[in-house]
PDB file of N, CA, C, O and CB in Angstrom:
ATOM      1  N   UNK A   1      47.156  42.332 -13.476  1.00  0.00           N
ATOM      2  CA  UNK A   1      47.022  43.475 -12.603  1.00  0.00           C
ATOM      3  C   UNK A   1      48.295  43.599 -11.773  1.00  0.00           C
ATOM      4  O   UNK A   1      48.775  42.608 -11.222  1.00  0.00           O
ATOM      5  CB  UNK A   1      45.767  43.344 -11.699  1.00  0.00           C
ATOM      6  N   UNK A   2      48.711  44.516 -11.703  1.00  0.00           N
ATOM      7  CA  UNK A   2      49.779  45.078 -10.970  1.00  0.00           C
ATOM      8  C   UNK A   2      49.641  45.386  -9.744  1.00  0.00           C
ATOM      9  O   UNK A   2      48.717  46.099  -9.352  1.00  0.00           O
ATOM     10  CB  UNK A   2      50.191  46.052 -11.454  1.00  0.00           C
ATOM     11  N   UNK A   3      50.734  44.783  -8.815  1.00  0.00           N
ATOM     12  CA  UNK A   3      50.700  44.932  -6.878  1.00  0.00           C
ATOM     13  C   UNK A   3      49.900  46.230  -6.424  1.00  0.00           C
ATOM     14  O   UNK A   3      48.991  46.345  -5.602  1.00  0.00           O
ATOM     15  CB  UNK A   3      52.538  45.209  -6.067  1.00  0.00           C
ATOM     16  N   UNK A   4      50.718  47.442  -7.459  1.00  0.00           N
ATOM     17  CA  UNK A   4      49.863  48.686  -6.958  1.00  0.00           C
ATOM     18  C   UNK A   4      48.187  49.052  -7.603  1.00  0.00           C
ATOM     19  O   UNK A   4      47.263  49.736  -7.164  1.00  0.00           O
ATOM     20  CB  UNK A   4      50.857  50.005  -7.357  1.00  0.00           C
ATOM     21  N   UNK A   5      48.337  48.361  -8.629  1.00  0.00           N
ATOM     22  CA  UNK A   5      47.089  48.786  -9.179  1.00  0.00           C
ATOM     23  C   UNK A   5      45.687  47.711  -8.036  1.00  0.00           C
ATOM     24  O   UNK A   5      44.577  47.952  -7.564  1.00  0.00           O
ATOM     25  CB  UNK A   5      47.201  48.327 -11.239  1.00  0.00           C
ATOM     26  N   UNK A   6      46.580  46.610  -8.057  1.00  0.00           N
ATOM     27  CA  UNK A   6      45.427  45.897  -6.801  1.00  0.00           C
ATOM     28  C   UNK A   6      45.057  46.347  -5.546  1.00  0.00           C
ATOM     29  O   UNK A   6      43.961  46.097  -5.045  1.00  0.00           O
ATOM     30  CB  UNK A   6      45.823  44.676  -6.309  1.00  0.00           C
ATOM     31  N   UNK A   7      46.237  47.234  -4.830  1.00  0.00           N
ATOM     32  CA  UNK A   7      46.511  48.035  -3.497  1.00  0.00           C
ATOM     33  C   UNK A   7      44.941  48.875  -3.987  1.00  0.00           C
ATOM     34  O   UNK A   7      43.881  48.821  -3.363  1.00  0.00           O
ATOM     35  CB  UNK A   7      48.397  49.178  -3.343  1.00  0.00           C
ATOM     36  N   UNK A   8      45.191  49.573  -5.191  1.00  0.00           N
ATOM     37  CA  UNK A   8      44.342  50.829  -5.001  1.00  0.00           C
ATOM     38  C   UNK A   8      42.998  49.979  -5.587  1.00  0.00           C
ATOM     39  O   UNK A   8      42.097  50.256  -4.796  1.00  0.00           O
ATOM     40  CB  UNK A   8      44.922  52.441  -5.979  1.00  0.00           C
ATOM     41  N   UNK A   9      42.722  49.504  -6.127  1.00  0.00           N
ATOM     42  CA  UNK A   9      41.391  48.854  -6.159  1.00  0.00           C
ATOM     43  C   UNK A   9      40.497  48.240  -4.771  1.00  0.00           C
ATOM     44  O   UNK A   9      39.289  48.325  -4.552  1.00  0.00           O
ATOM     45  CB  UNK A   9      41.655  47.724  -7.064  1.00  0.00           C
ATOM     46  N   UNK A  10      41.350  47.738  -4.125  1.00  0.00           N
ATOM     47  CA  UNK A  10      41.196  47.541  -2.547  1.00  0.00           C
ATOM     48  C   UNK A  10      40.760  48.568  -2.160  1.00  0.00           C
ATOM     49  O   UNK A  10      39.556  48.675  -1.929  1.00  0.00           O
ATOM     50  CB  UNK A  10      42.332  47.239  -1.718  1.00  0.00           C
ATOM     51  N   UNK A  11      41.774  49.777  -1.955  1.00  0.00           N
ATOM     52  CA  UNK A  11      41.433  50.638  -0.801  1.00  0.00           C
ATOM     53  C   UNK A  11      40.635  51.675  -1.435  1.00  0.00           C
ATOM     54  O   UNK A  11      40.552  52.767  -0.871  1.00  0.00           O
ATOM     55  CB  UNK A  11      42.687  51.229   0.003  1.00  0.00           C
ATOM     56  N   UNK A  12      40.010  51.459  -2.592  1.00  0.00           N
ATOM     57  CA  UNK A  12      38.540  52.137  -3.556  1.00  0.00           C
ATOM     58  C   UNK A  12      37.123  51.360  -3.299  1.00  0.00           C
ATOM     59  O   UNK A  12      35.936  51.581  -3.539  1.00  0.00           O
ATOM     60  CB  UNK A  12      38.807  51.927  -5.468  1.00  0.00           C
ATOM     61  N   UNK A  13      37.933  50.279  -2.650  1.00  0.00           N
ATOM     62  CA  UNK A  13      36.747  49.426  -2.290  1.00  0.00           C
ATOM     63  C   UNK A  13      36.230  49.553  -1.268  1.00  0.00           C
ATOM     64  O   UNK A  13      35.045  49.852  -1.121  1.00  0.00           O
ATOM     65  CB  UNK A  13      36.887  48.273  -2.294  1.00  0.00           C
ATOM     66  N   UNK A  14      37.263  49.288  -0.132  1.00  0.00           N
ATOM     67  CA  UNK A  14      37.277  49.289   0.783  1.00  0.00           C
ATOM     68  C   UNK A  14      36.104  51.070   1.129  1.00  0.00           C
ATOM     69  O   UNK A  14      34.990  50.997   1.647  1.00  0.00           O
ATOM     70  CB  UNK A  14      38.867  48.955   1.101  1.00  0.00           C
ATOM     71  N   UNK A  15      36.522  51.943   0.845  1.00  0.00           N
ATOM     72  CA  UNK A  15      35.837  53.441   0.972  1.00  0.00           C
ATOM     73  C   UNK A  15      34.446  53.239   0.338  1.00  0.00           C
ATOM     74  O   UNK A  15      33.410  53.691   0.826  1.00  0.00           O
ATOM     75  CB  UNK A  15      36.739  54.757   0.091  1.00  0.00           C
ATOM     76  N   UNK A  16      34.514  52.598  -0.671  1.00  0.00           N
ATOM     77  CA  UNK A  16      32.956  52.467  -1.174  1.00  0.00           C
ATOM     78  C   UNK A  16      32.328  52.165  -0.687  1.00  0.00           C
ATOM     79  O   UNK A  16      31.207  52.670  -0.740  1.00  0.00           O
ATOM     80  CB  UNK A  16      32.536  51.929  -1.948  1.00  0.00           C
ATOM     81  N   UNK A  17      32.797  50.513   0.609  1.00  0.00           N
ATOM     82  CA  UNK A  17      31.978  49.957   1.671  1.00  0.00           C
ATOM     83  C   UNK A  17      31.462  50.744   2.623  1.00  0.00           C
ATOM     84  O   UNK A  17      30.354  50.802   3.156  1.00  0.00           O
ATOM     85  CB  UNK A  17      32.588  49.082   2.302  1.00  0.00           C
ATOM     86  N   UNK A  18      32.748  51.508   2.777  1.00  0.00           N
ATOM     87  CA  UNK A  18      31.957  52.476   4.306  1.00  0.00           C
ATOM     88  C   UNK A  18      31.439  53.272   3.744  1.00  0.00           C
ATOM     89  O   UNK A  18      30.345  53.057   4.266  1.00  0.00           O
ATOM     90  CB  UNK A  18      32.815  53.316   5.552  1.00  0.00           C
ATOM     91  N   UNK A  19      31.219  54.175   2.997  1.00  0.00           N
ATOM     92  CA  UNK A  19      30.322  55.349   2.274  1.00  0.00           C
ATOM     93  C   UNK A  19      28.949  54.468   2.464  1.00  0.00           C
ATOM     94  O   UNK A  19      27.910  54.892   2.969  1.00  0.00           O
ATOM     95  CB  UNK A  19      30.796  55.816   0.361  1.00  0.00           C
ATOM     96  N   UNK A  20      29.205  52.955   1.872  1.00  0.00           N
ATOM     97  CA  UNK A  20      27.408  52.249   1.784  1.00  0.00           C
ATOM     98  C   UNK A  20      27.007  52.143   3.167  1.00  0.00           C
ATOM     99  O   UNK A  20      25.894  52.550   3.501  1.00  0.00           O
ATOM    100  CB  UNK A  20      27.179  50.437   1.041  1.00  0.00           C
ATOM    101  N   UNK A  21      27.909  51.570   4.114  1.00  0.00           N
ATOM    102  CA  UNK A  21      27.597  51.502   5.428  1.00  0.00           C
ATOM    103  C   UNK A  21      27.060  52.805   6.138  1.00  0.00           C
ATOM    104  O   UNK A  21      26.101  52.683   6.900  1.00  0.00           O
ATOM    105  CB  UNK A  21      28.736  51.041   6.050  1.00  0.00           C
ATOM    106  N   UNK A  22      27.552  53.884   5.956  1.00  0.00           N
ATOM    107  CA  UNK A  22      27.120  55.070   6.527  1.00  0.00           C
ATOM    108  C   UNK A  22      25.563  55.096   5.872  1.00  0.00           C
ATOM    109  O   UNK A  22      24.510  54.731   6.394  1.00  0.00           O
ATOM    110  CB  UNK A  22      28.178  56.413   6.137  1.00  0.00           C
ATOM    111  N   UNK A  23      25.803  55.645   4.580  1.00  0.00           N
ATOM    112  CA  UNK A  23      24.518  55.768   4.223  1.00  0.00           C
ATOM    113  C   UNK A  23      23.561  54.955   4.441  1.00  0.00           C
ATOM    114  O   UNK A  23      22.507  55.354   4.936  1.00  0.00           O
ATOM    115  CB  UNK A  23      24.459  55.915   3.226  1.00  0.00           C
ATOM    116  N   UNK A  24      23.725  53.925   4.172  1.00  0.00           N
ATOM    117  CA  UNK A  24      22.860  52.333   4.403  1.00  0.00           C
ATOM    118  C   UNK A  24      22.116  52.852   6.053  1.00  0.00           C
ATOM    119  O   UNK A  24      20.916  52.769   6.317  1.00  0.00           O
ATOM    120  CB  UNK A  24      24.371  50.416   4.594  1.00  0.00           C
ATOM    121  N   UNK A  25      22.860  53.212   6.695  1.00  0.00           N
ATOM    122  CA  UNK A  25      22.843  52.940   8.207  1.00  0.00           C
ATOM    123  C   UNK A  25      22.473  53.956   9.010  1.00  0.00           C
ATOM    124  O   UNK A  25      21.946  53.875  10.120  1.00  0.00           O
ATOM    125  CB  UNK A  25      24.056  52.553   8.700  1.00  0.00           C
ATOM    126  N   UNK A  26      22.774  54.920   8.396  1.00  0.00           N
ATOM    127  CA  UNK A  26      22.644  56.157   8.982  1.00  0.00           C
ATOM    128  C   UNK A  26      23.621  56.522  10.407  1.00  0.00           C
ATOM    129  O   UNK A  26      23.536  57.023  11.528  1.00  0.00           O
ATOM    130  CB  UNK A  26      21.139  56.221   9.275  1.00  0.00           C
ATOM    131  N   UNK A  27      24.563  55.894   9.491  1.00  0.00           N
ATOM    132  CA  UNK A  27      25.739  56.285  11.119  1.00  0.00           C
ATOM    133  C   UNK A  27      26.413  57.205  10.318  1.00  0.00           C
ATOM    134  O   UNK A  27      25.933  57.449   9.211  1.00  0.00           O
ATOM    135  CB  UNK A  27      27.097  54.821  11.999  1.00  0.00           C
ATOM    136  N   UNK A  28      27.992  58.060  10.864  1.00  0.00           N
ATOM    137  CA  UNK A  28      29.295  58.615  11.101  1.00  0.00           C
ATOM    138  C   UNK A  28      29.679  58.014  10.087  1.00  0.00           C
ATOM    139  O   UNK A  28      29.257  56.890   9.812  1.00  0.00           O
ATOM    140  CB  UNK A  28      30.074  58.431  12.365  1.00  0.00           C
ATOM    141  N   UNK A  29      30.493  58.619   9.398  1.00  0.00           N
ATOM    142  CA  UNK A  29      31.789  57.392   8.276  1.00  0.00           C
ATOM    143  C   UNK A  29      32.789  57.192   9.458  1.00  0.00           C
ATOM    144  O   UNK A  29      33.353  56.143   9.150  1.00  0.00           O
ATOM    145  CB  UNK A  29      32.961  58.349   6.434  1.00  0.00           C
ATOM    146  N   UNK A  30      33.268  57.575  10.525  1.00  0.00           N
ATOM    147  CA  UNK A  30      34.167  57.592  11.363  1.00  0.00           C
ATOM    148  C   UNK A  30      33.582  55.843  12.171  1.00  0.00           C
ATOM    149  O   UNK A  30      34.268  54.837  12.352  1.00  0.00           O
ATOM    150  CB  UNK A  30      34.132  59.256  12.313  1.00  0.00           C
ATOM    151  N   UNK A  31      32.364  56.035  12.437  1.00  0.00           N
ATOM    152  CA  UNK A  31      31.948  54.593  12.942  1.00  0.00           C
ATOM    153  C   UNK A  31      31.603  53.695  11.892  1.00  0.00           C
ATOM    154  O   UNK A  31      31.278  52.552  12.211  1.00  0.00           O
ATOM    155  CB  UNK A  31      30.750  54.616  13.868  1.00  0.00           C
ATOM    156  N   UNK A  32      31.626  54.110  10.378  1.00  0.00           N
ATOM    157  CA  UNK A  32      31.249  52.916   9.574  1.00  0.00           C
ATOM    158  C   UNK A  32      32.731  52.182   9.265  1.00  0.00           C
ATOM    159  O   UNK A  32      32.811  50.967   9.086  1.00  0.00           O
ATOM    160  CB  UNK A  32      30.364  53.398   8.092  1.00  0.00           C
ATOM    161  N   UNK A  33      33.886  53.077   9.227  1.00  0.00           N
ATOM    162  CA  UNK A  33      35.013  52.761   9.061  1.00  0.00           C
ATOM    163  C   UNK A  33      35.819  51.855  10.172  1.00  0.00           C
ATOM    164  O   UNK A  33      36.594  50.930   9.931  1.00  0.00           O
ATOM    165  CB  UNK A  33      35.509  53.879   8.813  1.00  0.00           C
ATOM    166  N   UNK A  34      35.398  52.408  11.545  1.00  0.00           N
ATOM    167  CA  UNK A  34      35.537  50.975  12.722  1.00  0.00           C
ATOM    168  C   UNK A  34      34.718  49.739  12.734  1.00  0.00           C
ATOM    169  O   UNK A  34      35.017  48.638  13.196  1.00  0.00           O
ATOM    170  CB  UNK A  34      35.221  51.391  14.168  1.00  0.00           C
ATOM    171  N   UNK A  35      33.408  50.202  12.021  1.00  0.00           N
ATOM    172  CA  UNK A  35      32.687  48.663  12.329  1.00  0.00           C
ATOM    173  C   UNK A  35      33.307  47.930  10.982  1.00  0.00           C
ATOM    174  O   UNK A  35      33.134  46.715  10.888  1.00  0.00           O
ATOM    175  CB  UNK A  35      30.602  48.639  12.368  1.00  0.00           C
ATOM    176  N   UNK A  36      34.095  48.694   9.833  1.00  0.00           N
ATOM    177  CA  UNK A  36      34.370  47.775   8.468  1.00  0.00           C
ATOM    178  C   UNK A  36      35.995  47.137   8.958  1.00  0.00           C
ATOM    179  O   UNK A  36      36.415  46.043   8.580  1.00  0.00           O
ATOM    180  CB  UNK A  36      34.417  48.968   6.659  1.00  0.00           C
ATOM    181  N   UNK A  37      36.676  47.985   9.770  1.00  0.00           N
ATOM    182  CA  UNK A  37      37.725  47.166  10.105  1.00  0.00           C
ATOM    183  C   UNK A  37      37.912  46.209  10.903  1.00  0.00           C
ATOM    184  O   UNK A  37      38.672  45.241  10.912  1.00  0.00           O
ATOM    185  CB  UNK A  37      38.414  47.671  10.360  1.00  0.00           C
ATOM    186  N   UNK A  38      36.983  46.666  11.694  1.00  0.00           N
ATOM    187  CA  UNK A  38      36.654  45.326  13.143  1.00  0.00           C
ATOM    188  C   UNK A  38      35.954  43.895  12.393  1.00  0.00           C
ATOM    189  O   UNK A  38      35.845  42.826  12.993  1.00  0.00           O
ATOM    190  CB  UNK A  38      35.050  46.074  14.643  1.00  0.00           C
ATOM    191  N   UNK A  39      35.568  44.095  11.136  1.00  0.00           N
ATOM    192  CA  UNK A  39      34.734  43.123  10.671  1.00  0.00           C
ATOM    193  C   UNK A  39      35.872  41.911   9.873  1.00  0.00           C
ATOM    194  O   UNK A  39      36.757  42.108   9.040  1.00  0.00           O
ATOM    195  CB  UNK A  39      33.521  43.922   9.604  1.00  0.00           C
ATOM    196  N   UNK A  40      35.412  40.663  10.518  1.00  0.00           N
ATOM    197  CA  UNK A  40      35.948  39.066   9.350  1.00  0.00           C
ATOM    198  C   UNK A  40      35.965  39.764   8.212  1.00  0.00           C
ATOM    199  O   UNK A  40      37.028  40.079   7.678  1.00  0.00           O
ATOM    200  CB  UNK A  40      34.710  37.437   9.069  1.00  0.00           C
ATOM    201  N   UNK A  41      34.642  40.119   7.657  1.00  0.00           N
ATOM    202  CA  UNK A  41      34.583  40.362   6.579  1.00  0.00           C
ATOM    203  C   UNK A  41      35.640  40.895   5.667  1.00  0.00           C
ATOM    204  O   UNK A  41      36.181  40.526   4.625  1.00  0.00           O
ATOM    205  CB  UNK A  41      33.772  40.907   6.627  1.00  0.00           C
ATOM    206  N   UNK A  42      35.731  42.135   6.658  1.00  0.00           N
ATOM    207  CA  UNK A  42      37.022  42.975   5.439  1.00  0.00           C
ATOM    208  C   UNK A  42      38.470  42.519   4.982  1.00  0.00           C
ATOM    209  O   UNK A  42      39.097  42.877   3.985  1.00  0.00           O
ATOM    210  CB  UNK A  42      37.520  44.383   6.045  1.00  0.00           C
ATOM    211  N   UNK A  43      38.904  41.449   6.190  1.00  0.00           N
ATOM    212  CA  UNK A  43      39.994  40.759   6.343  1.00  0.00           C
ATOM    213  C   UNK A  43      39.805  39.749   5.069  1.00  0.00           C
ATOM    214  O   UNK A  43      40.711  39.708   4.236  1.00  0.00           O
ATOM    215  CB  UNK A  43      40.113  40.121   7.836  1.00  0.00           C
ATOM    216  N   UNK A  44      38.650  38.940   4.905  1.00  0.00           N
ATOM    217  CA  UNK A  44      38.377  38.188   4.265  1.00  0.00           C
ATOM    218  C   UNK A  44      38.709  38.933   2.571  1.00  0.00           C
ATOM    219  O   UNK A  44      39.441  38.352   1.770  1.00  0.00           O
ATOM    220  CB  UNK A  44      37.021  37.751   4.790  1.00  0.00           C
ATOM    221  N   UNK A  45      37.895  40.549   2.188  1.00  0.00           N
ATOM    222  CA  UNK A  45      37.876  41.149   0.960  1.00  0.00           C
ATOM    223  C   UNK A  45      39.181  41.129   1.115  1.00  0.00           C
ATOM    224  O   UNK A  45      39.646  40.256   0.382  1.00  0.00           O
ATOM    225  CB  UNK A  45      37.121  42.433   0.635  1.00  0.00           C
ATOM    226  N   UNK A  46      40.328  41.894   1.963  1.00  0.00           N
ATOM    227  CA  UNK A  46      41.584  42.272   1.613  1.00  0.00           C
ATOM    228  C   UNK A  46      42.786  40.932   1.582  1.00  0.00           C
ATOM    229  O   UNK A  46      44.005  41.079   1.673  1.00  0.00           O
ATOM    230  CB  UNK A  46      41.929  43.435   2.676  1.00  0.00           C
ATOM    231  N   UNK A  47      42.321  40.118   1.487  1.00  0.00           N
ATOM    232  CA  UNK A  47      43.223  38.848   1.499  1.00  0.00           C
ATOM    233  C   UNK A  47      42.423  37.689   0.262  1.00  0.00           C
ATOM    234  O   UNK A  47      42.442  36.477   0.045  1.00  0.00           O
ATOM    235  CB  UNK A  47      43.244  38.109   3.375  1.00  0.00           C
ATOM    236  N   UNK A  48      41.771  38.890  -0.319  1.00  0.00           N
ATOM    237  CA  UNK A  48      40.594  38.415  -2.023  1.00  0.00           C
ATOM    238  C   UNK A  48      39.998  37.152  -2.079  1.00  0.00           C
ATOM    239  O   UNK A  48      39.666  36.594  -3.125  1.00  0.00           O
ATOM    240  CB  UNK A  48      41.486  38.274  -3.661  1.00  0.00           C
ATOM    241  N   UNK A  49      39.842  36.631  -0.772  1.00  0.00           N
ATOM    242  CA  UNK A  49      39.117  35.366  -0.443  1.00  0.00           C
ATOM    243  C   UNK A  49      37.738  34.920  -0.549  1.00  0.00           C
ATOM    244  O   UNK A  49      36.896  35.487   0.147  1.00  0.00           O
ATOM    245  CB  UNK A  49      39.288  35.199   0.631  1.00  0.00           C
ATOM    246  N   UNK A  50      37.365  33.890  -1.403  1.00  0.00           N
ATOM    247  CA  UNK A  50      35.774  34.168  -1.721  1.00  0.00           C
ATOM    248  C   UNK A  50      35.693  34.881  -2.880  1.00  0.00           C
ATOM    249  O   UNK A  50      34.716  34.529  -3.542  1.00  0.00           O
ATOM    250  CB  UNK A  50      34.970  35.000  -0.627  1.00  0.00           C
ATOM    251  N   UNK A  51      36.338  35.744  -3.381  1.00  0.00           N
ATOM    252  CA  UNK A  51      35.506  36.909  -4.652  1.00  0.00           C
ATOM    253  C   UNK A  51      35.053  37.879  -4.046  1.00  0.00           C
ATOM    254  O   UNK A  51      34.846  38.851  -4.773  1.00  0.00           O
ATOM    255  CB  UNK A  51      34.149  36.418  -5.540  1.00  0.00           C
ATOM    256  N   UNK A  52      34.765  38.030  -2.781  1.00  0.00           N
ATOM    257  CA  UNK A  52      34.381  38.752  -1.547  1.00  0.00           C
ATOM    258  C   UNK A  52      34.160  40.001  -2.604  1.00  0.00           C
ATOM    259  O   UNK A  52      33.085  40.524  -2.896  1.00  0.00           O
ATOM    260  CB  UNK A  52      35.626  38.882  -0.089  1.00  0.00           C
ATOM    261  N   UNK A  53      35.611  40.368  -3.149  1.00  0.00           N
ATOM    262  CA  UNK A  53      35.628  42.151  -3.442  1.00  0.00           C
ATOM    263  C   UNK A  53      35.043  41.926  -4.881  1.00  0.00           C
ATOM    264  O   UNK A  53      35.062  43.041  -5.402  1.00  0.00           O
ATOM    265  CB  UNK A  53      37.488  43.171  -3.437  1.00  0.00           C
ATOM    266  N   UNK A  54      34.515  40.987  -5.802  1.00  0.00           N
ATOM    267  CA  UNK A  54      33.278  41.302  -7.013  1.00  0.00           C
ATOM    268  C   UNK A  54      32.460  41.375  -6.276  1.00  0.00           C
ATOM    269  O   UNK A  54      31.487  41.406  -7.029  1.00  0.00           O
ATOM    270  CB  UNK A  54      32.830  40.333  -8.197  1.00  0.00           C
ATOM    271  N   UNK A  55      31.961  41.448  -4.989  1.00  0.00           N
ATOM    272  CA  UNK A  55      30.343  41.516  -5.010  1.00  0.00           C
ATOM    273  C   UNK A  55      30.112  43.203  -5.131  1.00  0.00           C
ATOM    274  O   UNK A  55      31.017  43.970  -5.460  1.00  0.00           O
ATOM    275  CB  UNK A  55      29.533  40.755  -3.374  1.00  0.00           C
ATOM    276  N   UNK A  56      28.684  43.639  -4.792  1.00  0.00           N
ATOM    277  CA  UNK A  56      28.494  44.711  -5.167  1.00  0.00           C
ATOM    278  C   UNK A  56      28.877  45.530  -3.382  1.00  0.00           C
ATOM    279  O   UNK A  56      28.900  44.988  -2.278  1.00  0.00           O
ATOM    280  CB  UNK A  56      26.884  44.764  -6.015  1.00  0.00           C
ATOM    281  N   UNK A  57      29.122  46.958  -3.769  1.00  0.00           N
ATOM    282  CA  UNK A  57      29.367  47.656  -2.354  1.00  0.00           C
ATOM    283  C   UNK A  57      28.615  46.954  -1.031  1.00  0.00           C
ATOM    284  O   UNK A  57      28.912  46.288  -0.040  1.00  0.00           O
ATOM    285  CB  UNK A  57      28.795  49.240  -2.471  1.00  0.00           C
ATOM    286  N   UNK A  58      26.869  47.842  -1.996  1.00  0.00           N
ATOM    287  CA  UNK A  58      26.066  47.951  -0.578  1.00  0.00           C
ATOM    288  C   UNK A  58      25.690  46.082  -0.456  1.00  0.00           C
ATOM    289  O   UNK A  58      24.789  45.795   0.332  1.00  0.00           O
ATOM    290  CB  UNK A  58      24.260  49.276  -0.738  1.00  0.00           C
ATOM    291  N   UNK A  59      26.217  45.180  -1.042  1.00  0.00           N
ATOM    292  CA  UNK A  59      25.939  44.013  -0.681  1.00  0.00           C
ATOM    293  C   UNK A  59      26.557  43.633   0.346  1.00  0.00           C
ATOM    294  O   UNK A  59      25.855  43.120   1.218  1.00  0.00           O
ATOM    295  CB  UNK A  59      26.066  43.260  -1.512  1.00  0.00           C
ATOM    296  N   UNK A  60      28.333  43.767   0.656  1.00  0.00           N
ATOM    297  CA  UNK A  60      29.040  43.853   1.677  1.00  0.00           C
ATOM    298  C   UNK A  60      28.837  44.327   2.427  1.00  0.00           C
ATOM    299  O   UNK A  60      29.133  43.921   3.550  1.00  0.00           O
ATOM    300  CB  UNK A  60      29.797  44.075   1.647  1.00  0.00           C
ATOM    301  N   UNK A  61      28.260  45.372   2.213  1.00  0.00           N
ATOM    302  CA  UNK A  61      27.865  46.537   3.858  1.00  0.00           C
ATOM    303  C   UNK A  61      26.599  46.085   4.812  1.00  0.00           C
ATOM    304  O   UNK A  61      26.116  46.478   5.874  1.00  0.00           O
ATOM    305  CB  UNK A  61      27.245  48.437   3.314  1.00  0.00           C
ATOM    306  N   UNK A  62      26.306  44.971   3.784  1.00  0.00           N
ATOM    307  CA  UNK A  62      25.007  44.498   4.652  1.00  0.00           C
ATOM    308  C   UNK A  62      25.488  43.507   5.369  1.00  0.00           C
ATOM    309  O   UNK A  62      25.254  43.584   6.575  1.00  0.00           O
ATOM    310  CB  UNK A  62      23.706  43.980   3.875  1.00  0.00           C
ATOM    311  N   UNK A  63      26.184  42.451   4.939  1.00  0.00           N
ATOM    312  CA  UNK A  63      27.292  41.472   5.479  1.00  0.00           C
ATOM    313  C   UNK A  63      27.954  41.959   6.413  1.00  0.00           C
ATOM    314  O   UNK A  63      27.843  41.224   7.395  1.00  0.00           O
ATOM    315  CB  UNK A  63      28.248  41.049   4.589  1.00  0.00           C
ATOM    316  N   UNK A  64      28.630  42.882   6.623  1.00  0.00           N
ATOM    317  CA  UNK A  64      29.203  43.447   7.584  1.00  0.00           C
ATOM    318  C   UNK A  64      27.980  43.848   8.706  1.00  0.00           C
ATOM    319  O   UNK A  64      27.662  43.173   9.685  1.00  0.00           O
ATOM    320  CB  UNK A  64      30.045  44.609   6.986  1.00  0.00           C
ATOM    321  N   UNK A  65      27.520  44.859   8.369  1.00  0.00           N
ATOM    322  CA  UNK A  65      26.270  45.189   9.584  1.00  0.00           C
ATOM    323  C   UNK A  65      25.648  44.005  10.218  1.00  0.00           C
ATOM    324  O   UNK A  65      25.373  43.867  11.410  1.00  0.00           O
ATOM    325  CB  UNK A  65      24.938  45.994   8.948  1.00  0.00           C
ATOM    326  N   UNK A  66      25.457  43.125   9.193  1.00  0.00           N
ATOM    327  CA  UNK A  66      24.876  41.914  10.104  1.00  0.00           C
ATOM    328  C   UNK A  66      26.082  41.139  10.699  1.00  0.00           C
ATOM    329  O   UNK A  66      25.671  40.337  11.538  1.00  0.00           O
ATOM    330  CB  UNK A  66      23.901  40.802   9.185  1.00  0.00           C
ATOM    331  N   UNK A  67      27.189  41.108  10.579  1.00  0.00           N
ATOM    332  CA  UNK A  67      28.545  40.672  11.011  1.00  0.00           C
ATOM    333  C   UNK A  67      28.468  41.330  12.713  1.00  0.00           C
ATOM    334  O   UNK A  67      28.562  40.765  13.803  1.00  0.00           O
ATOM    335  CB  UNK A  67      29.954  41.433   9.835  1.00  0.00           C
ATOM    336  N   UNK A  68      28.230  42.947  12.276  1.00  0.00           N
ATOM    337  CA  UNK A  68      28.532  44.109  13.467  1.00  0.00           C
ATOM    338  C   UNK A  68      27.098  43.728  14.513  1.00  0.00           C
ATOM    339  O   UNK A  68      27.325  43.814  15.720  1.00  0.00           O
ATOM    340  CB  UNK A  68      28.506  46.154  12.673  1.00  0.00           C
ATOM    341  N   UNK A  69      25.804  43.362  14.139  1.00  0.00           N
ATOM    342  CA  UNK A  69      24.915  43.239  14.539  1.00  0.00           C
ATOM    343  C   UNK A  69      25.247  42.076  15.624  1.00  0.00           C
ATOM    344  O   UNK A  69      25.080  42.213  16.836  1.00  0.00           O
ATOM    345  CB  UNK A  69      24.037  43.160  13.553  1.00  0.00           C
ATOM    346  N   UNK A  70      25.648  41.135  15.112  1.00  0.00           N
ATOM    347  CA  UNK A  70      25.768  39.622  15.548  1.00  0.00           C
ATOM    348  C   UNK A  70      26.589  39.777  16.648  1.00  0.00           C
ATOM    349  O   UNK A  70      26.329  39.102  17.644  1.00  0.00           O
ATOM    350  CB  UNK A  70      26.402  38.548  14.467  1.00  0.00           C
ATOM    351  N   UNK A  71      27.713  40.682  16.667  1.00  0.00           N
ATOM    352  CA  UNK A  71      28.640  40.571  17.593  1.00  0.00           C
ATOM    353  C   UNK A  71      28.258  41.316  18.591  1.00  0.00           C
ATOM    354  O   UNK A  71      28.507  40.801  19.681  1.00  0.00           O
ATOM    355  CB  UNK A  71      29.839  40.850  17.202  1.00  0.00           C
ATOM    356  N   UNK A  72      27.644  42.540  18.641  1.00  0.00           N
ATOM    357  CA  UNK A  72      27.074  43.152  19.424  1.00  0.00           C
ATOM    358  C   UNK A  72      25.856  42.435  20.838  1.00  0.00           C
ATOM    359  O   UNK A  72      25.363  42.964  21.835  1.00  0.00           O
ATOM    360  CB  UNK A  72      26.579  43.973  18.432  1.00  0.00           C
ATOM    361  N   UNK A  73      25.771  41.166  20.304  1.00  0.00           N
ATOM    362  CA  UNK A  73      24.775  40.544  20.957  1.00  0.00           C
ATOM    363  C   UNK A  73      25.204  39.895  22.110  1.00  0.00           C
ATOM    364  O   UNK A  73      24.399  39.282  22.810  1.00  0.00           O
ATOM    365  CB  UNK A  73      24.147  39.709  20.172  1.00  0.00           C
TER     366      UNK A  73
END
C-alpha cells in the first residue's frame, strides 16, 4: 500500500466513524467529529496501532462514545 493510498483509507475511515457516531448517537456530525478527535482512540486508529482501523465502523464509535462517556464524568 502506498503513503497516499493509506492517507486516504484513514481519512475514509476516519468519516465513516463519525457518520456511525452521529447516527449511533443521535448527535451533529460537527459534535461527532470533536468527540472522534478528542478521543485516544482515534490517535490510536491513525498511528494503525492495535488493528484499531480493521475493526468494523460502528464498533469504534462505540469505543469512542464510551471513551467520550468516561471522560465526561
Amino acid at each position: 500500500m502506498t503513503e497516499e493510498s493509506r492517507l486516504a483509507f484513514l481519512a475514509n475511515k476516519s468519516a465513516n466513524i463519525i457518520k456511525s457516531l452521529s447516527d449511533l448517537y443521535k448527535i451533529s456530525i460537527q459534535e461527532a467529529t470533536d468527540i472522534y478527535y478528542q478521543s485516544d482512540t482515534s490517535e490510536l486508529i491513525a498511528n494503525e496501532i492495535s488493528d484499531l482501523q480493521c475493526r468494523s465502523d460502528k464498533y469504534l464509535a462505540t469505543l469512542i462514545w464510551d471513551e467520550y462517556q468516561e471522560s465526561a464524568k
